[in-house]
FILUM-261619 format. One record per residue: residue number from 1; residue in one letter; x, y, z negated of N, C-alpha, C in turn. Coordinates in steps of 0.2 Angstrom, whole numbers. Layout:
<zalos>
+-----+-----+-------+-------+-------+-------+-------+-------+-------+-------+-------+
:   n : res :  n.px :  n.py :  n.pz : ca.px : ca.py : ca.pz :  c.px :  c.py :  c.pz :
+-----+-----+-------+-------+-------+-------+-------+-------+-------+-------+-------+
: NUM :   a :     X :     Y :     Z :     X :     Y :     Z :     X :     Y :     Z :
...
+-----+-----+-------+-------+-------+-------+-------+-------+-------+-------+-------+
</zalos>
This chain:
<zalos>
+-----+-----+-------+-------+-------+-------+-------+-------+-------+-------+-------+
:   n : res :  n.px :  n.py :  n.pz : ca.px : ca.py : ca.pz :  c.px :  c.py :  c.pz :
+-----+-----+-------+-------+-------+-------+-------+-------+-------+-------+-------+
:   1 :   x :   245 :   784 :  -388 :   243 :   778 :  -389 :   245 :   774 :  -383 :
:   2 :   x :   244 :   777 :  -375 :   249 :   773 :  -370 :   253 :   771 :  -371 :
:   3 :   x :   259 :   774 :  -375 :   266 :   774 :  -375 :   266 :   766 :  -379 :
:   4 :   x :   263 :   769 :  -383 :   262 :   763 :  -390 :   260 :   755 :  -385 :
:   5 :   x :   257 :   756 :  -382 :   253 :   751 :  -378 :   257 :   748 :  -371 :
:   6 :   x :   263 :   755 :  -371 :   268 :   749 :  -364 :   274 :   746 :  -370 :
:   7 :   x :   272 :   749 :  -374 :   281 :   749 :  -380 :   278 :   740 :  -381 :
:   8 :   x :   271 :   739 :  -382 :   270 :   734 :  -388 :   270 :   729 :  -381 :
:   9 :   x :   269 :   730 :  -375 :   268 :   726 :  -369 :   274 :   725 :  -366 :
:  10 :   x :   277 :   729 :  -368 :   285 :   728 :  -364 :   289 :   722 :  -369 :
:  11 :   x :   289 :   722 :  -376 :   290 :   722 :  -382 :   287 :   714 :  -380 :
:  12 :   x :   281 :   712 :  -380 :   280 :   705 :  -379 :   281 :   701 :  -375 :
:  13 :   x :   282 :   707 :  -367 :   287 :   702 :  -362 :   293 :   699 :  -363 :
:  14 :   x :   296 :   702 :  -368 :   303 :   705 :  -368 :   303 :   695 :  -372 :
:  15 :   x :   300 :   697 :  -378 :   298 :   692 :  -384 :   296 :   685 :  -379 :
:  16 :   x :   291 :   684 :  -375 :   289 :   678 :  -370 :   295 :   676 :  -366 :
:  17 :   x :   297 :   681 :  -363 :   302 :   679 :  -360 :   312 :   677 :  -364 :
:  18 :   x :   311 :   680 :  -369 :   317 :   677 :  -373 :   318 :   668 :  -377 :
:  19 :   x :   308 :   666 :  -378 :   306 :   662 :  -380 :   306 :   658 :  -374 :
:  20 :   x :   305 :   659 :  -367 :   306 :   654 :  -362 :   314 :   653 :  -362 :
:  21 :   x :   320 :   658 :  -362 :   326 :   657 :  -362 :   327 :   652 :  -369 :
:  22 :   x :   324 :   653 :  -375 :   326 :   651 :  -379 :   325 :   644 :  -378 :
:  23 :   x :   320 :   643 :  -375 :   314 :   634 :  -374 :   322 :   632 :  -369 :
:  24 :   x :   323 :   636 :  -365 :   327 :   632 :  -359 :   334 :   631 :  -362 :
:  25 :   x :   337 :   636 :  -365 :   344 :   633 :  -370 :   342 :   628 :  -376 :
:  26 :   x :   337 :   628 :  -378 :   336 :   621 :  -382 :   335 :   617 :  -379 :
:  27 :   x :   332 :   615 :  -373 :   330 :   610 :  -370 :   336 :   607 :  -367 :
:  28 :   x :   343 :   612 :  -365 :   348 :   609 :  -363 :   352 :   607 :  -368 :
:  29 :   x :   352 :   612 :  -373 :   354 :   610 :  -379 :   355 :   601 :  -382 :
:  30 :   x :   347 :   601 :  -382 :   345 :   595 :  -382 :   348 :   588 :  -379 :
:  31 :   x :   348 :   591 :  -371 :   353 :   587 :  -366 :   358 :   586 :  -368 :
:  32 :   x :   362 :   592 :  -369 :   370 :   591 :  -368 :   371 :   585 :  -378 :
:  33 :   x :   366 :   590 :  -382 :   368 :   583 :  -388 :   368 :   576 :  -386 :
:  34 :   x :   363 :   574 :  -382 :   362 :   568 :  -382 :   366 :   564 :  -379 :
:  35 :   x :   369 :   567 :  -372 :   375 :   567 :  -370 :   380 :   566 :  -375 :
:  36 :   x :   383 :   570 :  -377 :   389 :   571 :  -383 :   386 :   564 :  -386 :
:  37 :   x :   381 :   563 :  -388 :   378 :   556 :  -392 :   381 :   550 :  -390 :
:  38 :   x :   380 :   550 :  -384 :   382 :   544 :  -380 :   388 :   543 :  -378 :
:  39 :   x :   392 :   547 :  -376 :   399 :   548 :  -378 :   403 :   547 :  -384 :
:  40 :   x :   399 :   549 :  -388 :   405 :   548 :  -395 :   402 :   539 :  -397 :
:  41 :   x :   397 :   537 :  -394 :   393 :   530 :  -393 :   398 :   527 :  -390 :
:  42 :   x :   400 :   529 :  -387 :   406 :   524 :  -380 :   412 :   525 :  -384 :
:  43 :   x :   414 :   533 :  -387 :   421 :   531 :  -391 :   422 :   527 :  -396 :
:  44 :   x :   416 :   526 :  -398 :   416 :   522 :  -406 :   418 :   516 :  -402 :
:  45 :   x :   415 :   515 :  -399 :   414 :   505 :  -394 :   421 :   506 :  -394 :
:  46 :   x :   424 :   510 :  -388 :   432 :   508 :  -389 :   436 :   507 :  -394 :
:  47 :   x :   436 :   514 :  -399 :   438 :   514 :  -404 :   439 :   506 :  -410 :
:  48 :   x :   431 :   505 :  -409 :   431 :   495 :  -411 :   435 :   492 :  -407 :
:  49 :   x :   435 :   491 :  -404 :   438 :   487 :  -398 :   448 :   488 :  -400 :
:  50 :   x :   450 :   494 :  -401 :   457 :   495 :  -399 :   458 :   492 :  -408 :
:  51 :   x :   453 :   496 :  -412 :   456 :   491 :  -419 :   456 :   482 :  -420 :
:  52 :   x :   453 :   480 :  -415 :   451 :   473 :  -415 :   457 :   472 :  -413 :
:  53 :   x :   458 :   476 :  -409 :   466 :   471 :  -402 :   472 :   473 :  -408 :
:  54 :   x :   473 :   478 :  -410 :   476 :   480 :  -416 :   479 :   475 :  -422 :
:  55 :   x :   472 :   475 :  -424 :   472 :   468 :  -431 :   475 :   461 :  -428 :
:  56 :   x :   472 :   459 :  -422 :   476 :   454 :  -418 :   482 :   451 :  -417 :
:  57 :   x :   483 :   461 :  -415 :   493 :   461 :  -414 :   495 :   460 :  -419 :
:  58 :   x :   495 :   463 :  -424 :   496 :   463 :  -431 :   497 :   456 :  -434 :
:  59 :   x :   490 :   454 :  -432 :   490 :   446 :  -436 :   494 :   442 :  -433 :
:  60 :   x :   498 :   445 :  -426 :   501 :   439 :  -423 :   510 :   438 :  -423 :
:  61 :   x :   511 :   447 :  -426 :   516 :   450 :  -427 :   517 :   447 :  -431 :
:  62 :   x :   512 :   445 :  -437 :   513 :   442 :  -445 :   518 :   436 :  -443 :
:  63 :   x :   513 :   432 :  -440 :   513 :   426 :  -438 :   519 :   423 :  -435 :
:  64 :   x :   524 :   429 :  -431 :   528 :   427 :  -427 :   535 :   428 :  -434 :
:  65 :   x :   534 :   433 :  -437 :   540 :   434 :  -442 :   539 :   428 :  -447 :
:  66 :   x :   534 :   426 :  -449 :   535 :   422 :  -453 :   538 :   415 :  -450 :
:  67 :   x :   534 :   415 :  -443 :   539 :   407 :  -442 :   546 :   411 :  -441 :
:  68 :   x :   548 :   414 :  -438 :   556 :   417 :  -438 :   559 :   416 :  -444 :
:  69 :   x :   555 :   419 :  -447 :   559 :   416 :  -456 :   561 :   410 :  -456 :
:  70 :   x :   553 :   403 :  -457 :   555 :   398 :  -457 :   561 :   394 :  -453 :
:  71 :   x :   561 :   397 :  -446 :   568 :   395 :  -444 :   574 :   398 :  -445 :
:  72 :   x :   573 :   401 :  -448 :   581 :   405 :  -450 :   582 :   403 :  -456 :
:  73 :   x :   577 :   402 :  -460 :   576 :   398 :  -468 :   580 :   390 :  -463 :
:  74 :   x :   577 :   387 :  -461 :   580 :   382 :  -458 :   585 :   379 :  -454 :
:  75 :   x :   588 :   383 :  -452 :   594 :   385 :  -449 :   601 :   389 :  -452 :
:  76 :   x :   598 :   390 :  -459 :   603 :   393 :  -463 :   604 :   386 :  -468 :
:  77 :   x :   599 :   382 :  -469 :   600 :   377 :  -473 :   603 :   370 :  -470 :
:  78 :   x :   602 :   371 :  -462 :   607 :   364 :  -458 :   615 :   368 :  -459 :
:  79 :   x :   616 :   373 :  -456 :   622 :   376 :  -458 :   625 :   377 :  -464 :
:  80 :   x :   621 :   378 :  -468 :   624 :   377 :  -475 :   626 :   369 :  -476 :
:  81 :   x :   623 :   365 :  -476 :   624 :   357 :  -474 :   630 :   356 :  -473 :
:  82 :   x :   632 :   360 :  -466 :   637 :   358 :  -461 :   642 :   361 :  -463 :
:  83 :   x :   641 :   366 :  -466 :   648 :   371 :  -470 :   651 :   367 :  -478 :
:  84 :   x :   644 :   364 :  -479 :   648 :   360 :  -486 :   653 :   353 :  -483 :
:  85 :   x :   650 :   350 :  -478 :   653 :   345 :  -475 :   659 :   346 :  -474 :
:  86 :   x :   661 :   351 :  -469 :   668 :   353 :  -467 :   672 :   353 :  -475 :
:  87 :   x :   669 :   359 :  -477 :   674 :   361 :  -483 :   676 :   355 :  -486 :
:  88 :   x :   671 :   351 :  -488 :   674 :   343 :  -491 :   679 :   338 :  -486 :
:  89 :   x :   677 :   340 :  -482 :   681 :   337 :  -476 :   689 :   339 :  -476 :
:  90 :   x :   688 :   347 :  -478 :   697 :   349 :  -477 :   698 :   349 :  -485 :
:  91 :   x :   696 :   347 :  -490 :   697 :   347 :  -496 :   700 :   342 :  -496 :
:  92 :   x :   699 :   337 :  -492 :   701 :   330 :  -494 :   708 :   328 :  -488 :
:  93 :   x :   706 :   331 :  -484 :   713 :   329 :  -478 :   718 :   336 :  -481 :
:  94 :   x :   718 :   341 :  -482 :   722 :   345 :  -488 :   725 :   339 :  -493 :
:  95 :   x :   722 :   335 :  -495 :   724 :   332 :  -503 :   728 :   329 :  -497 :
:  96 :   x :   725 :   324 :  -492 :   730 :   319 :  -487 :   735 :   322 :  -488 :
:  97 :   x :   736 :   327 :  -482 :   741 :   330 :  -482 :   745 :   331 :  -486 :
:  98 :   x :   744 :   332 :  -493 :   750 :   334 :  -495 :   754 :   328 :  -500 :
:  99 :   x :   749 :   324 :  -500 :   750 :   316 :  -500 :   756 :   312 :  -499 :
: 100 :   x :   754 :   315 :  -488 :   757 :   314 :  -486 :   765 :   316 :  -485 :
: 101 :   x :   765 :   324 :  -486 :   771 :   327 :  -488 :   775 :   324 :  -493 :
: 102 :   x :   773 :   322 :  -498 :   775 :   319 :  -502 :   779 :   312 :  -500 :
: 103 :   x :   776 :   307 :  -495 :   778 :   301 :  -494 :   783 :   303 :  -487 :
: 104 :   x :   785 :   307 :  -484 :   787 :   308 :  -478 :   795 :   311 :  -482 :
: 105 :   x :   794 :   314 :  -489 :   799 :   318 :  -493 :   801 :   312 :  -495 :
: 106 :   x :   801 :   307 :  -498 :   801 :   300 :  -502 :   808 :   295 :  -495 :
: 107 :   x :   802 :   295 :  -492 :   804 :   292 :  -484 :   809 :   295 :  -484 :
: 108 :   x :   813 :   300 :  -484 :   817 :   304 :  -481 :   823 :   304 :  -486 :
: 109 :   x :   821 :   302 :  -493 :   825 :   301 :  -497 :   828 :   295 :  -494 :
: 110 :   x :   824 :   291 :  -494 :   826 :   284 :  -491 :   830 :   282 :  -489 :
: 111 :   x :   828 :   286 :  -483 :   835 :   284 :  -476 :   839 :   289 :  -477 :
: 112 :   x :   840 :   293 :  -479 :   846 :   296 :  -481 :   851 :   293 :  -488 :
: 113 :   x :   848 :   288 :  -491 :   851 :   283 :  -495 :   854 :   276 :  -491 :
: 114 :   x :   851 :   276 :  -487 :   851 :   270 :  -483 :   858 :   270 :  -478 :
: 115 :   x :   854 :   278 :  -475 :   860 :   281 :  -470 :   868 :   282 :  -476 :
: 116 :   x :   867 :   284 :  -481 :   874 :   283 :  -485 :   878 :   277 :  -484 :
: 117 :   x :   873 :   272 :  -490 :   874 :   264 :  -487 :   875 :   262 :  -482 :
: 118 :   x :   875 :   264 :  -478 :   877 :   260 :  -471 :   884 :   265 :  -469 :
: 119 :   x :   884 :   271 :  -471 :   890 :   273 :  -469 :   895 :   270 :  -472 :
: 120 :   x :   894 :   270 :  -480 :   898 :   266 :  -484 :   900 :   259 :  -482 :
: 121 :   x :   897 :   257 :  -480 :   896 :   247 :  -477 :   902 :   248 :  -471 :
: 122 :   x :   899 :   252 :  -467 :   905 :   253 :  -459 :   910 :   254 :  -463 :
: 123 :   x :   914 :   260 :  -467 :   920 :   262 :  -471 :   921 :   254 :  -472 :
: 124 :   x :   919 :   250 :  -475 :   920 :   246 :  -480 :   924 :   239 :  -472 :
: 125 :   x :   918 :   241 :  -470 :   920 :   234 :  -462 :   926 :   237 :  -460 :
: 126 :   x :   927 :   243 :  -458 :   933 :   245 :  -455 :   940 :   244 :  -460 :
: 127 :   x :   936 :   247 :  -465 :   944 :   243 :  -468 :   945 :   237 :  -470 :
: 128 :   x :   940 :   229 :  -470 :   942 :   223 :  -472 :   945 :   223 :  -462 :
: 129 :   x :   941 :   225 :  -457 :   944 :   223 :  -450 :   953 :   226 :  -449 :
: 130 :   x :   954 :   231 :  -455 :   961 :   235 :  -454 :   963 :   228 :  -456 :
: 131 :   x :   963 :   225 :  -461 :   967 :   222 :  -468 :   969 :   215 :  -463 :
: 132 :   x :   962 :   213 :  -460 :   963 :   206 :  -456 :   966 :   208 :  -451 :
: 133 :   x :   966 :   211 :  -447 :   969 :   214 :  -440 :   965 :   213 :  -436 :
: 134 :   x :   959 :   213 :  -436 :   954 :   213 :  -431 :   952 :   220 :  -430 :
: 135 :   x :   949 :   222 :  -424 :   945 :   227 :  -422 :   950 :   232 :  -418 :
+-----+-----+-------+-------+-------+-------+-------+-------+-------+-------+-------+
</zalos>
């Protein structure tokens, strides 16, 4: 029965004392949770934080592409303006010119009738000046 009586004394220290280890790992247990608590408490805040500046960027990225458009919607419409202008511009100094080539080809007839004519008139003067004896 001694045996029995250190077995069952040894057996309760053993038990008291595992039950204090146990008290002391819960109790840190309990620390390091709360810790851990408070930390993923502070990741959450930044994690807010960095989605805020995020949606911000975001909304501000929006904002910058859309007016880019508007000015490239608006600077594709003066340009287009300006490109219809010219085109009407050489459409119609095209038309001059060839207008023109026309009347410079006309012209050209002219004085080369004219130049005929006068060469004709000189033939004609040199021989009435042969017939009179002048010249």
């Amino acid at each position: 029965m001694a045996s029995r009586y250190a077995t069952d004394k040894y057996v309760g220290e053993v038990r008291d004392e595992l039950k204090g280890d146990i008290a002391s790992v819960k109790s840190e247990l309990k620390g390091d949770i709360a810790s851990v608590k408070d930390e993923i408490g502070a990741v959450h805040v930044v994690v807010e934080r960095i989605e805020s500046q995020v949606r911000a960027l975001a909304d501000g990225v929006t904002s910058s592409r859309e007016e880019l458009e508007r000015k490239m919607i608006a600077l594709e419409e003066r340009l287009s303006a300006r490109i219809s202008r010219l085109e009407q511009v050489v459409r119609q100094h095209s038309e001059e010119i060839r207008s023109l080539r026309l009347e410079v080809g006309e012209l050209r007839l002219r004085f080369d009738r004219r130049d005929l004519r006068l060469d004709e008139l000189e033939a004609r003067v040199a021989a009435v000046e042969k017939r009179l004896g002048v010249g």
